[in-house]
C-alpha positions as CSV (number, residue, x, y, z in Angstrom):
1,X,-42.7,41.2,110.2
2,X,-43.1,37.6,108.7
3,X,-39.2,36.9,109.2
4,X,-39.7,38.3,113.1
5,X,-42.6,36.1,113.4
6,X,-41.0,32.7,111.7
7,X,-37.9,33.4,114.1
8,X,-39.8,34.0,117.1
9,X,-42.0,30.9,116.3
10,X,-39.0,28.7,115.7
11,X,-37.0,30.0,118.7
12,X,-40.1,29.4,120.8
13,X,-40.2,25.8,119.6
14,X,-36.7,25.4,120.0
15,X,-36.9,26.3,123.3
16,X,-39.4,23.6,124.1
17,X,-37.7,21.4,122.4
18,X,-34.2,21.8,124.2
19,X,-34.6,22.3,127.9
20,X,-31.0,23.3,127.9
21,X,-31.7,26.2,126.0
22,X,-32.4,29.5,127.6
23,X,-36.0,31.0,127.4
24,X,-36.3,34.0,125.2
25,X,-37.1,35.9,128.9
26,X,-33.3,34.8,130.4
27,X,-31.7,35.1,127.4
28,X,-29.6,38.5,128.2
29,X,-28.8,37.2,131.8
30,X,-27.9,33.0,129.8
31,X,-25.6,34.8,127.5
32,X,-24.0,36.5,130.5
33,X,-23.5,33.0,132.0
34,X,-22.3,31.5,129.5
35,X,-20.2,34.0,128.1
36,X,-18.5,34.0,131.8
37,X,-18.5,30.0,131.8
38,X,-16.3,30.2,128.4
39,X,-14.3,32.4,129.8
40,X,-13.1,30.1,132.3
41,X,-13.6,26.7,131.3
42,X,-11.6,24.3,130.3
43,X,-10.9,24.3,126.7
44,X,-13.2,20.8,126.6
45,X,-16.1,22.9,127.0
46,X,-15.4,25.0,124.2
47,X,-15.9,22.0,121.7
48,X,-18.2,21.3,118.4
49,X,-18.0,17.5,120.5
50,X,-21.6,16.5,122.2
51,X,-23.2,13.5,122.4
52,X,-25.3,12.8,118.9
53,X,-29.0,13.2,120.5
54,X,-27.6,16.9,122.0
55,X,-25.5,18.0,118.5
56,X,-29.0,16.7,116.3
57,X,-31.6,19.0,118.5
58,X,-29.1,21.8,118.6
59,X,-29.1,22.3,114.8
60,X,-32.5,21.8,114.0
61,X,-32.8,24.9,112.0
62,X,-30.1,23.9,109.9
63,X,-31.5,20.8,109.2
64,X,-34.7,22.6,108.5
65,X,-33.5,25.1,106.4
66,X,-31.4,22.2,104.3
67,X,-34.7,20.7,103.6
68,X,-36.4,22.9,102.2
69,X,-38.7,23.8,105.5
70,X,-38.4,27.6,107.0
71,X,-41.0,29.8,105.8
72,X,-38.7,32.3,104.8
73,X,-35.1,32.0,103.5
74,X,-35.0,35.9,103.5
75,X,-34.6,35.9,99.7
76,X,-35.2,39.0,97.6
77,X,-37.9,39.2,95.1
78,X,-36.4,38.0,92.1
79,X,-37.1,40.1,88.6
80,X,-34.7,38.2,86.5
81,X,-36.9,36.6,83.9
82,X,-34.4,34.8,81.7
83,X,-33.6,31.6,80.9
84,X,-32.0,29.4,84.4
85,X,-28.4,30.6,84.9
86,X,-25.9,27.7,85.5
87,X,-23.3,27.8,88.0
88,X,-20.3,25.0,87.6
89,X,-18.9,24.1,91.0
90,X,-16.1,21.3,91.4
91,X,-14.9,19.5,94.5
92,X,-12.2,17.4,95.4
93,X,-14.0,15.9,98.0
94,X,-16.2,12.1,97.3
95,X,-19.3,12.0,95.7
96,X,-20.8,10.2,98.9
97,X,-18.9,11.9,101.4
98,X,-21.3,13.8,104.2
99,X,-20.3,17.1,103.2
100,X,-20.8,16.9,99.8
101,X,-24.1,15.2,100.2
102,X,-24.8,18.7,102.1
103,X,-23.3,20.6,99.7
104,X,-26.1,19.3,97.2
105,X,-29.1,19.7,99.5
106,X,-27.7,23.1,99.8
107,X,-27.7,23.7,95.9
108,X,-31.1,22.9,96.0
109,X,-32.0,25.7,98.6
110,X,-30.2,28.4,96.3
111,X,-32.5,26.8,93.1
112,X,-35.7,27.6,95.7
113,X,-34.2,30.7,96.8
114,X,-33.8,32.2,93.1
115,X,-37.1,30.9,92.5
116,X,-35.4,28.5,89.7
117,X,-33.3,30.7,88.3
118,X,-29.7,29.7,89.8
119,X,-28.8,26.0,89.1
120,X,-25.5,24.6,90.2
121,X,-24.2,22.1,88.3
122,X,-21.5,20.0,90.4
123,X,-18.5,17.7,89.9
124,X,-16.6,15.9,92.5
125,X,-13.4,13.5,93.3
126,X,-11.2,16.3,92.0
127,X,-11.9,15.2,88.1
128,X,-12.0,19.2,86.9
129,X,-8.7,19.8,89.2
130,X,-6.9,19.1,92.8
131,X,-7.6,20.5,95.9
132,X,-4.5,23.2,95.5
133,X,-5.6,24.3,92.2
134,X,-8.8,26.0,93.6
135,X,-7.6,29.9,93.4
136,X,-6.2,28.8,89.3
137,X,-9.1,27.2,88.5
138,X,-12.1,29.8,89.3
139,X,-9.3,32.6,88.1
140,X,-8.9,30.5,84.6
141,X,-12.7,30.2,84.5
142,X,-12.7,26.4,84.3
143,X,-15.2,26.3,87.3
144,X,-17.3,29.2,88.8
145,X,-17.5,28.1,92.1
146,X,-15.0,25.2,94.2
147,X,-12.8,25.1,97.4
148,X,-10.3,27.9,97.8
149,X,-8.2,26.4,100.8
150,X,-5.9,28.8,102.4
151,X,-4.1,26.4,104.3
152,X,-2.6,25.0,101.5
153,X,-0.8,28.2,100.4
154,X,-0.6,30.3,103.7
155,X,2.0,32.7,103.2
156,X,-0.4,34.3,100.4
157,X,-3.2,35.0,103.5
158,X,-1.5,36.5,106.8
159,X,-4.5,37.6,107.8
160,X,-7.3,34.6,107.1
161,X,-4.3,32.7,109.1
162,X,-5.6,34.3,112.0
163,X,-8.8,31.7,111.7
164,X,-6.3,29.0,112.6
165,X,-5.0,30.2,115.9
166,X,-5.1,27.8,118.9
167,X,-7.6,28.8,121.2
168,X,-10.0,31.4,119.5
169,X,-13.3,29.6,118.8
170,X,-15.9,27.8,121.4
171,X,-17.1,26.0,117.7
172,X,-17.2,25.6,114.1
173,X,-20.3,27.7,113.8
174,X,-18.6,30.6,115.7
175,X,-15.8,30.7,113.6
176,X,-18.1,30.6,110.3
177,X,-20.1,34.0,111.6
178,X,-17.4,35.5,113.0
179,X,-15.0,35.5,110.3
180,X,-17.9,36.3,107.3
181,X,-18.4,39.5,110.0
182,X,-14.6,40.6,109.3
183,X,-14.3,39.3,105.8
184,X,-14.5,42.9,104.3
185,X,-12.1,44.7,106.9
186,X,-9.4,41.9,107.0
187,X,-9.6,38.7,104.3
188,X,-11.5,40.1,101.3
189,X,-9.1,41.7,99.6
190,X,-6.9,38.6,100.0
191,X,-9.0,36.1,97.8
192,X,-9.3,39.2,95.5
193,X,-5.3,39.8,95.0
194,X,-5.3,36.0,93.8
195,X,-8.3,37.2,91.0
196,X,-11.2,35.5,92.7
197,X,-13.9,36.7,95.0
198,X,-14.7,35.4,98.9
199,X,-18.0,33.3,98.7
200,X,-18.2,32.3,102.0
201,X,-16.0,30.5,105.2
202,X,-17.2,27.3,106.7
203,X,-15.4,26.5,110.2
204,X,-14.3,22.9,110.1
205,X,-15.4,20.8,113.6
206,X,-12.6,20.4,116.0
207,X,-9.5,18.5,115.1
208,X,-8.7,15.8,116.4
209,X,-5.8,13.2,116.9
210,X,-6.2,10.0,115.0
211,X,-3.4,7.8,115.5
212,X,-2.3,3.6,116.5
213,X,-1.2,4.7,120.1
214,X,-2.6,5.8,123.0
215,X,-1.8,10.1,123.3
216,X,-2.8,11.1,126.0
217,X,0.1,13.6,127.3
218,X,2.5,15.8,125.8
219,X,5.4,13.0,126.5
220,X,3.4,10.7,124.2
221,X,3.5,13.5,121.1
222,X,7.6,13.9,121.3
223,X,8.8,13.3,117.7
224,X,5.9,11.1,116.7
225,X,5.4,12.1,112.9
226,X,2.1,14.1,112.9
227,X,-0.1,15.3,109.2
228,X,-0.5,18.5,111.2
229,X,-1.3,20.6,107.8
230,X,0.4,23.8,107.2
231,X,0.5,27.3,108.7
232,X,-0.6,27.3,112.1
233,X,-1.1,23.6,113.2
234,X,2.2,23.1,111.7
235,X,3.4,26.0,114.2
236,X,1.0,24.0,117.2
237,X,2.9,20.6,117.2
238,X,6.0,21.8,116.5
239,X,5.8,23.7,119.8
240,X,4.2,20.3,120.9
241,X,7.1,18.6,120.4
242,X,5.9,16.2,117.2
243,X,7.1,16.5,114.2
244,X,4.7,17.8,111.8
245,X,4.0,16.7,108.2
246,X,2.0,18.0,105.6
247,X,0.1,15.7,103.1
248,X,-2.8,15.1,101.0
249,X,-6.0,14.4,102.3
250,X,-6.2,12.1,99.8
251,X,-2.9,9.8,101.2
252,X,-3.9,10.0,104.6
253,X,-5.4,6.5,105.1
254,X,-2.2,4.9,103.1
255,X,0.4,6.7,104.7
256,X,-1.1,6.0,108.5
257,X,-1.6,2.4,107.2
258,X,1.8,2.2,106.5
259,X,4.0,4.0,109.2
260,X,4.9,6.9,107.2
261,X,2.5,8.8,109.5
262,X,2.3,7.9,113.4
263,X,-1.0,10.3,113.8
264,X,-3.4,12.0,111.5
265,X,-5.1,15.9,113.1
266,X,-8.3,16.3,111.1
267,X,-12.2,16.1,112.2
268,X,-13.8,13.3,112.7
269,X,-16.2,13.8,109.3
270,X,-13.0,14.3,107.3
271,X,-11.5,10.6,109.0
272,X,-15.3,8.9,107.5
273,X,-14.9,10.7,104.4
274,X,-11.1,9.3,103.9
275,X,-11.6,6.1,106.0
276,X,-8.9,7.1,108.4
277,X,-10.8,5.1,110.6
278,X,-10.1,1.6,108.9
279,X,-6.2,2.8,109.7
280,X,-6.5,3.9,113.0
281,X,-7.2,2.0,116.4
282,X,-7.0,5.3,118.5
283,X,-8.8,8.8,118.9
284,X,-8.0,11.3,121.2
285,X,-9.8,14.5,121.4
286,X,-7.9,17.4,120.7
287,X,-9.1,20.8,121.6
288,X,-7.0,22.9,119.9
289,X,-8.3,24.4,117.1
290,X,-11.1,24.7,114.1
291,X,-9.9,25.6,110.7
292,X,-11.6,28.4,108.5
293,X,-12.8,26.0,104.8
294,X,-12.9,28.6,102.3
295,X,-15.1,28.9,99.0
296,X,-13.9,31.5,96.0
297,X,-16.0,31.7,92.9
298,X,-15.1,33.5,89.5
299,X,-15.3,37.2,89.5
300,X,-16.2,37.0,85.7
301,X,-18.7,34.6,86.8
302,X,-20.3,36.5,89.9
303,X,-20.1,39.8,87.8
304,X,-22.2,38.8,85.4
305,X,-25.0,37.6,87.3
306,X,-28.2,40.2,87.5
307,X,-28.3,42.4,90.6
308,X,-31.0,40.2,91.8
309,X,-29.8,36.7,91.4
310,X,-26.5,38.0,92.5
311,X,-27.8,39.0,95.8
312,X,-29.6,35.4,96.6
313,X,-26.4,34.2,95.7
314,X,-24.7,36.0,98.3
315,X,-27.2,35.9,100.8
316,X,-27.7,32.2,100.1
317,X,-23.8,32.0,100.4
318,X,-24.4,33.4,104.1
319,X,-26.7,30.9,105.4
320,X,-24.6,28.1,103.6
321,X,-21.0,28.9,105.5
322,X,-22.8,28.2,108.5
323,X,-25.2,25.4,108.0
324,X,-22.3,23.6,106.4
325,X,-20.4,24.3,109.5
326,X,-23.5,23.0,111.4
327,X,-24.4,19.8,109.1
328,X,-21.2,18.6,107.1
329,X,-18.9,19.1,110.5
330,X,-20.7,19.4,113.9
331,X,-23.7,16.9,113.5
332,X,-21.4,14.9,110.7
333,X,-18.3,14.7,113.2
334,X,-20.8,13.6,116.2
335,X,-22.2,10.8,113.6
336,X,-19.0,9.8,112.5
337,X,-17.9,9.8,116.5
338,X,-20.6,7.6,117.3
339,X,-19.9,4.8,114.8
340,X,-16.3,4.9,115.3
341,X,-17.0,4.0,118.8
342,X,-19.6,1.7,117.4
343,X,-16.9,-0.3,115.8
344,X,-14.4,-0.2,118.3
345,X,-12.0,2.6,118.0
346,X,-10.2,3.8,121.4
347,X,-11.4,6.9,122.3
348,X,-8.8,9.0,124.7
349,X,-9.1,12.0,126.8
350,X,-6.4,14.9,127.9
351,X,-7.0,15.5,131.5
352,X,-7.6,18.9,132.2
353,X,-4.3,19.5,133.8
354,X,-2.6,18.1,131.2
355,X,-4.0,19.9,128.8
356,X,-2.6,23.1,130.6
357,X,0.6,22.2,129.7
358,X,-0.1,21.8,126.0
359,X,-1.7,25.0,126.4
360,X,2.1,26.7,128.0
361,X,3.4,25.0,125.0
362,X,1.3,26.4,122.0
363,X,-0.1,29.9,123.6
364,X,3.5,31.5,122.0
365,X,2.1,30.6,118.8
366,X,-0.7,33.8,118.8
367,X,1.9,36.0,120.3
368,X,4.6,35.0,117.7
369,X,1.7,35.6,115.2
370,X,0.9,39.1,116.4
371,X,4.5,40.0,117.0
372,X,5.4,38.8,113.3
373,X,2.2,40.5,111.4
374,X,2.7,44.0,112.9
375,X,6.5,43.8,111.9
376,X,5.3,43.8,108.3
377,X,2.9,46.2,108.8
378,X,-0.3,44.4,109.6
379,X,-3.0,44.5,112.1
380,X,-2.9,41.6,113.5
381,X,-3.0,43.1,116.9
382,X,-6.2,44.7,116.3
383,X,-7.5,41.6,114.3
384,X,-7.2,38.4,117.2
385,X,-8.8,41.7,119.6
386,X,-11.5,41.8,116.6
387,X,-12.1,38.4,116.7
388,X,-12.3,37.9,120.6
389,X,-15.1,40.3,120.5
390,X,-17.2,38.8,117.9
391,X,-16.7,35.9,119.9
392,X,-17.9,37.1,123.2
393,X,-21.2,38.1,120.9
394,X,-22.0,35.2,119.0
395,X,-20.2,32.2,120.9
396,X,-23.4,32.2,123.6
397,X,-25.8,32.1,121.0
398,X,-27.6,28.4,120.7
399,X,-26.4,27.2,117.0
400,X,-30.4,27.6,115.6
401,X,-30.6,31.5,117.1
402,X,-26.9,32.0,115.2
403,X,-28.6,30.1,112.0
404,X,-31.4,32.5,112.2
405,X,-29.5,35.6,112.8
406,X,-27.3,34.6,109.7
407,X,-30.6,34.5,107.6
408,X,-32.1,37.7,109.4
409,X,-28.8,39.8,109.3
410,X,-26.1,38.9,107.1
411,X,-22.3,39.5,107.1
412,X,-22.2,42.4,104.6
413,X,-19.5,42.9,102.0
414,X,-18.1,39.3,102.3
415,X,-17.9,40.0,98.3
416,X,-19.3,42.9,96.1
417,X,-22.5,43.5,95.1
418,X,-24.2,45.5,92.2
419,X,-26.9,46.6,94.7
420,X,-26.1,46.4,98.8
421,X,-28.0,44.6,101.1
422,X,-28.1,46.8,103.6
């Protein structure tokens, strides 16, 4: 009854606070709308990308949960009465970089949430190991907890790949829920062939084109040398036309600054973090695609945690995936948007009807998916179908009724637990 009242308080007050939000009353017939208007819109509308004000109120209760201010964090009463229990967790990514400046607020909740008891101690600018060694290192047991980046080695997960697909996902948050909500039936036992366990997906905000041209069409793209990524963006601007390369994050900024690349495709909060910005004159939104950012911790690790400290950690892990998909991309990516723009950088628009025809161009891409995972055996069929659905059910939610429902009801069996949630 305290969690029902805490939710209905803060809904109330977010309703008063954002006049674009539904009241609780219209809610069923809002959804409806909305769920209609997605339907038909224009991918633009289907965007992390808002002004900053509109992104900031929207995500209030992830801010508010990341400073240590709901009332209830829907922690279970913890027993454990031993000593603090450390967790190690490395990083590739900067010290000062937004997301990892998140990623330490959010170590803090998990220390209020285990009533002291779970400490994370972290290490960053890849100084334990690289970005690609995430799977080795939490299977080796030279960190508990780190990135686990499918992208980098997507031929291992044919089924997380689906995350990727153009088209799928009104936002980062979406993606975040939706994919923790199908973890069990279709990615779990992924991360576990590679001897790690799932701790939680964080969608990435929309990708954009960073580049020192004007893009504005899809004649504009042909054979320009684009850090696309791998797996499915590499499948997107080939069909585009470009030619896609696949790089460090770290070399972005020298190899744009140099010519080697004529366009960089990552968020906006990933360009601050890796000053692609001090390379790049122009920006052109690209609504393509968010990408799935996966964590894997130690099995040995998560195993031996008590029952009760392992399940704050997993429900902790919950309400992380998708306030860092809130914080560290959506409001980080509007921030980062706004001083760009600040400071100069060109921003560019795909008209609608152009856009169509880079639409005609990648829209083979899910079919060739589909087509290619059921010739091996695997449901992708059923899985994009999956995914549509969960999409119709939590794309119309506002992003602080999806942070609440992540607290209130959690994905289950995004990884194993001595004693289940529900």
């Amino acid at each position: 009854m305290v969690r029902l009242q805490a939710s209905f308080r803060r809904t109330v007050a977010g309703c008063l606070q954002r006049k674009w939000e539904e009241p609780m009353i219209y809610r069923p017939l809002a959804a409806a709308i909305v769920a209609a208007t997605l339907a038909h819109a224009p991918a633009f509308a289907q965007s992390d990308e808002a002004t900053l004000s509109s992104v900031q109120q929207s995500v209030k209760e992830a801010i508010d949960w990341r400073d240590l201010k709901l009332d209830d964090y829907g922690a279970p009463k913890i027993i454990y009465d031993g000593d603090p229990v450390t967790i190690n967790f490395s990083s590739h990514l900067p010290e000062q970089s937004a997301q990892a400046k998140f990623l330490k607020q959010a170590f803090q909740v998990l220390e209020k949430m285990s009533d002291g008891k779970l400490v994370v101690k972290a290490r960053w600018s890849g100084t334990v190991h690289s970005v690609s060694e995430g799977f080795e290192a939490n299977r080796s047991g030279i960190t508990d907890m780190s990135a686990c980046f499918t992208f980098l080695n997507i031929t291992s997960f044919p089924l997380t790949k689906a995350l990727s697909l153009p088209g799928l996902f009104p936002d980062a948050g979406t993606l975040s829920i939706v994919a923790e909500h199908l973890a069990d039936k279709y990615f779990r036992k992924e991360f576990e062939r590679q001897g790690v366990y799932l701790e939680g997906i964080t969608g990435s905000a929309r990708f954009n084109l960073f580049s020192n041209r004007p893009i504005t069409k899809l004649e504009d793209l042909q054979g320009l040398k684009v850090r696309s990524g791998s797996g499915v963006n590499q499948d997107v601007f080939a069909a585009l036309g470009a030619t896609p390369v696949n790089i460090s994050s770290a070399d972005f900024f020298s190899a744009l600054q140099r010519g080697l690349l004529d366009a960089v495709f990552t968020s906006d909060a990933a360009a601050k973090a890796f000053r692609i910005n001090e390379a790049a004159s122009d920006h052109t939104d690209t609504p393509i695609n968010h990408m799935p950012l996966e964590f894997c911790m130690s099995q040995a690790k998560y195993a031996s945690l008590p029952a009760d400290l392992q399940e704050v950690f997993y429900r902790w892990s919950r309400q992380k995936s998708q306030a860092e998909s809130q914080l560290s991309f959506t409001l980080a990516s509007a921030e980062a948007r706004k001083q760009f723009i600040d400071q100069g950088m060109k921003y560019n628009e795909i008209d609608p009807a152009e856009f169509k025809r880079w639409q005609k161009k990648f829209d083979p891409v899910i079919q060739e998916y589909i087509k290619d995972g059921e010739a091996k055996g695997l449901p992708t069929k059923q899985l994009v179908q999956d995914i549509r659905d969960l999409v119709k059910k939590y794309g119309p939610m506002s992003r602080s009724e999806r942070m609440d429902n992540t607290i209130s009801d959690p994905a289950t069996k995004v990884s194993p637990l001595k004693n289940a949630i529900n």
